[in-house]
C-alpha positions, 0 to 999 in steps of 0.5 A, spaced: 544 516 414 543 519 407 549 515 403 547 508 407 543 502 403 536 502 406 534 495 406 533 491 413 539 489 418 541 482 417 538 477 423 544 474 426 541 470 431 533 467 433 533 466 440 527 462 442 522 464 448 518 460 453 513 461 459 513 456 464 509 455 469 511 449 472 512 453 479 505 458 478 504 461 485 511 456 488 516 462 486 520 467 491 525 472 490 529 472 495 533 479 497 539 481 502 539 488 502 544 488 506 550 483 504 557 486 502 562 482 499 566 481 506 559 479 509 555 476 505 554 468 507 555 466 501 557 460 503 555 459 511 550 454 513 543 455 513 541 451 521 534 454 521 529 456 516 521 458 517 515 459 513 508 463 515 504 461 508 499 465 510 503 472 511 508 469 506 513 471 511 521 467 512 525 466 517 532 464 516 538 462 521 545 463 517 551 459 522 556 463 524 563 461 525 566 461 531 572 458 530 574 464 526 579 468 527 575 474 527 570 472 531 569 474 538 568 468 543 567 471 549 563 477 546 559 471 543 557 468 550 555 475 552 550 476 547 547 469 549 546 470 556 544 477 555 538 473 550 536 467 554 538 469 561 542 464 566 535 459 566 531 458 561 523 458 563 519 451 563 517 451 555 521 457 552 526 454 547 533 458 548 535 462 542 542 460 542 542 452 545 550 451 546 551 458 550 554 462 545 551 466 539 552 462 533 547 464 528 545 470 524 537 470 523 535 473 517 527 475 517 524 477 510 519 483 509 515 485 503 519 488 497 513 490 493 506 489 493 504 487 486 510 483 482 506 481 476 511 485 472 516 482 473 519 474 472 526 469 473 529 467 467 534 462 465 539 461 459 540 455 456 542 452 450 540 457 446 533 458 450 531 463 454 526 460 459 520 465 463 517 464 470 513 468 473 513 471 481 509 470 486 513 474 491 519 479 492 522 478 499 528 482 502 531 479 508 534 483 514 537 480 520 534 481 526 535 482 532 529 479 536 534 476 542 535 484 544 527 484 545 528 478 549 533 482 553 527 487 554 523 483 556 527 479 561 529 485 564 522 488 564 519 482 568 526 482 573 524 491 574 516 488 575 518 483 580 522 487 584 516 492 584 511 488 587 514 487 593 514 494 595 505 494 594 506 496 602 509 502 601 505 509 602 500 511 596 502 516 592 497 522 589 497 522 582 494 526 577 489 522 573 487 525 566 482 522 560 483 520 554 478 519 549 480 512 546 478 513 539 483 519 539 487 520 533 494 517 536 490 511 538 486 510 529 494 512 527 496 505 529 490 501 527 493 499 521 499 497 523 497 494 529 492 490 525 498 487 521 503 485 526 497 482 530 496 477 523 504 476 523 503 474 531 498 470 530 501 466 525 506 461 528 512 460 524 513 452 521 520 449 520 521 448 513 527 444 511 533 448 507 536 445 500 543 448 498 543 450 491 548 444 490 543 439 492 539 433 488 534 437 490 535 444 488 537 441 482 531 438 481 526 445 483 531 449 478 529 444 471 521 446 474 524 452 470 524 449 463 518 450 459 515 443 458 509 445 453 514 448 447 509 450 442 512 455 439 508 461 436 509 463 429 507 471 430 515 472 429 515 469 422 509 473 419 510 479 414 511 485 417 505 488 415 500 483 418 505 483 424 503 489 425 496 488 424 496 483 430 500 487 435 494 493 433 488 491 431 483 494 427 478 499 429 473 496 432 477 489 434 477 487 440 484 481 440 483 479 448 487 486 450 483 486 456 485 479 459 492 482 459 490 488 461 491 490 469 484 490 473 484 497 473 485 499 465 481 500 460 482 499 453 480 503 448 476 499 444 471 495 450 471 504 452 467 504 445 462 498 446 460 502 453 454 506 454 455 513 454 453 513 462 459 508 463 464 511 459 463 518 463 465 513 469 471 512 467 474 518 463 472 522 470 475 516 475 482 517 470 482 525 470 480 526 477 478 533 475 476 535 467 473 542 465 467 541 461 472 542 454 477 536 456 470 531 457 468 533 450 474 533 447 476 526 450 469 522 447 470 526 440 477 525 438 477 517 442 470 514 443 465 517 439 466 522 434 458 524 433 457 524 441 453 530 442 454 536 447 446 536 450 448 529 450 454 529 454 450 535 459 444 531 460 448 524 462 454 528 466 450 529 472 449 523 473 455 521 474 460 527 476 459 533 480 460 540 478 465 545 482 467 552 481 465 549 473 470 544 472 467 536 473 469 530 479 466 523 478 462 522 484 465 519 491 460 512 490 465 511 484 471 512 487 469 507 493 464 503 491 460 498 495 464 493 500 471 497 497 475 498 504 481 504 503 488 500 502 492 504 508 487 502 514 482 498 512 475 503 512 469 502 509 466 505 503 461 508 506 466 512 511 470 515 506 465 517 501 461 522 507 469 524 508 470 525 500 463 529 500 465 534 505 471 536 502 468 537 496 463 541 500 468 545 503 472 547 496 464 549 494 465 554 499 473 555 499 479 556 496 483 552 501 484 546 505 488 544 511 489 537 512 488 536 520 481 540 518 479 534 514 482 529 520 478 532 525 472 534 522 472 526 518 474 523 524 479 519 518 486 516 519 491 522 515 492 517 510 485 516 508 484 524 509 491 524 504 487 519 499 481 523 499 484 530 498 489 527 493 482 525 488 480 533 487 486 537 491 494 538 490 498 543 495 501 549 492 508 553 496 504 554 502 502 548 504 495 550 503 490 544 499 486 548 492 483 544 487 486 541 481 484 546 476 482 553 477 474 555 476 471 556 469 467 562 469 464 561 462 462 554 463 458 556 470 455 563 465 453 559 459 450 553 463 447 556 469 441 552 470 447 546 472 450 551 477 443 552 481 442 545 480 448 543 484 448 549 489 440 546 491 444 539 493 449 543 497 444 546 500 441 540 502 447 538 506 450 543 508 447 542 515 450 535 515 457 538 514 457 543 518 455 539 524 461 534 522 466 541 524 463 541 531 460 535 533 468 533 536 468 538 540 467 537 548 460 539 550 461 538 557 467 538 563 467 532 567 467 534 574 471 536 579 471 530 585 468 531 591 474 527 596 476 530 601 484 530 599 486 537 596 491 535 591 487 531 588 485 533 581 482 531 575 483 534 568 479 532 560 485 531 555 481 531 548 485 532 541 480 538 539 486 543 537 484 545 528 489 551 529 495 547 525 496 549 518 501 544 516 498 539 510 
């Protein structure tokens, strides 16, 4: 304020901070999105834990007290024979071994896929100690003895079944389904996850309370034992400042810390011109020629050349209604497989090109267009549409800039060039709107029953306009 004193505030207290890395790669977190203040099993016994390493999955048996006055004890047995039956079969383990429910399982699922960012820390005796994360777990009860239940009955319903084989045959409608239809790509990521999940068999671990010699032991693992104190904090302010910023030019090691796909300004200055296009365009998805220059004169380069730029560009970008997009083997290059399912690059860069090929010859896109045509999951085409694309109000796809005419007018040699290459191709795209579609029917069987009838189920319908 105008009347106070402008010198610093007085420093009250220093705390110390460390990093430990006794337990790299060995931390969880672990939580229960589920707990309340009433039912938390703040202090129920654990009878069970399990651990699938690979999948890093957890599974853990809180028991519940049957001696309580609020627990159900005949509703207890019900939920027991409804699990595990009046018999167990041979080598099946019971799921309540005393006949009656008591425990709770707890079966986690990933929180977050990347937890580089964050860290467990303790406060002791003036200190604060850091220990990075391996995985953040939450942990939901579940309900499998419902799908024991299931599939008892199920397998009751099929036994019954099989005894009624003499019974009269009855007609039925037979249709065919291509087996690589949309429905059936849908479920492929999701089926192949829950086949490693499968496949992976639980291993029994042993569970320590918090209270235990044990736990206590884990827990001082979070102290740092390398105490080597850094004196950043006790340099002038000035020379602090320089090495938080360095100078022009000065590379400090930013990039180790950095996350893989960052780059820092000052390695995107020691990059060749071709390879600072790369980045620039991966990062704007969509820059007019004007955003290009004034991104490499004002941040990277200030005597960079426009007949330079112009001469470089096209081997990196394509150029669309005027405006540049980095080239499909950039954004996927080779042996990359999509995050959602898994497709190969090569898949999604002839998906990627086609869009852009359609937005060479139209304003809109309609998601289930690019679906039926690129043969990709939603997700994937979602992915390929988001790179050049957004969605106004009425749930058309356009581009992510409107045209610019006066680059197309001032540079018209590079418009011809790129129109040449989608010419080029255009017979390849036009191919991949029709070569879905169903070129012969099956015939009719010849058998002399008269209600026999056959039909061709195949998802070709283009008419949905929902994005």
């Amino acid at each position: 304020m105008a009347g106070c004193d402008a010198e610093d505030d007085d420093v009250i207290e220093e705390i110390p901070v460390f990093l430990s890395k006794n337990l790299q790669d060995k931390l969880y977190l672990f939580q229960y999105p589920t707990k309340t203040q009433v039912s938390n099993f703040e202090n129920a016994a654990v009878v069970n834990c399990c651990v699938k390493p690979i999948n890093k999955e957890v599974k853990v048996d809180f028991a519940l007290d049957t001696e309580s006055l609020f627990y159900d004890r005949f509703k207890g047995e019900q939920m027991a024979l409804a699990a595990d039956g009046k018999s167990q079969p041979k080598g099946e383990r019971p799921t309540f071994k005393r006949g009656i429910m008591d425990k709770q399982a707890f079966v986690s699922s990933t929180s977050l896929d990347d937890v580089s960012k964050y860290i467990v820390g303790i406060y002791a005796d003036k200190e604060i100690h850091l220990s990075p994360l391996t995985s953040i777990l939450q942990l939901r009860p579940s309900f499998s003895y419902f799908d024991k239940e299931d599939k008892r009955n199920k397998a009751e319903q099929k036994a019954l079944n099989e005894e009624d084989d003499d019974e009269e045959l009855q007609q039925v409608t037979v249709k065919f389904a291509r087996s690589g239809g949309k429905k059936v790509k849908e479920r492929q990521g999701y089926d192949s996850f829950m086949k490693k999940s499968v496949d992976e068999p639980w291993c029994e671990t042993y569970w320590h309370s918090r209270t235990s010699p044990t736990a206590e032991l884990e827990r001082q693992k979070m102290f740092a034992t390398n105490r080597q104190s850094s004196h950043s904090l006790g340099l002038e302010t000035q020379k602090y400042v320089e090495k938080l910023l360095p100078a022009e030019g000065q590379d400090q090691g930013i990039d180790a810390v950095l996350p893989a796909r960052v780059i820092s300004k000052a390695k995107l200055k020691s990059m060749p011109l071709i390879d600072q296009l790369k980045v620039i365009l991966k990062d704007g998805k969509m820059l007019s020629f004007d955003d290009v220059m004034s991104i490499l004169q004002d941040g990277v380069d200030a005597n960079v050349t426009i007949e330079k730029v112009l001469r470089t560009l096209p081997q990196v970008g394509i150029l669309i209604h005027g405006n540049w997009v980095p080239q499909s083997e950039i954004l996927y290059p080779n042996e990359m497989l999509s995050n959602a399912n898994g497709v190969k690059s090569e898949l999604m860069i002839r998906g990627r090109d086609y869009v852009l090929f359609r937005f060479s010859r139209t304003k809109y896109l309609y998601r289930p267009q690019v679906v039926f045509a690129t043969q990709l999951p939603p997700e994937e085409a979602l992915e390929v549409l988001q790179s050049v694309a957004k969605t106004n109000s009425e749930k058309k796809w356009e581009l992510l800039l409107p045209p610019d005419a006066q680059f197309e007018q001032r540079y018209p040699d590079l418009v011809q060039r790129q129109e040449m290459v989608w010419r080029a191709t255009e017979q390849t795209y036009n191919e991949m709107d029709h070569e879905k579609s169903p070129k012969r029917a099956r015939k009719r069987s010849q058998r002399d029953s008269k209600t026999y009838s056959a039909s061709v189920v195949l998802s070709t319908d283009t008419s949905a306009s929902t994005s």
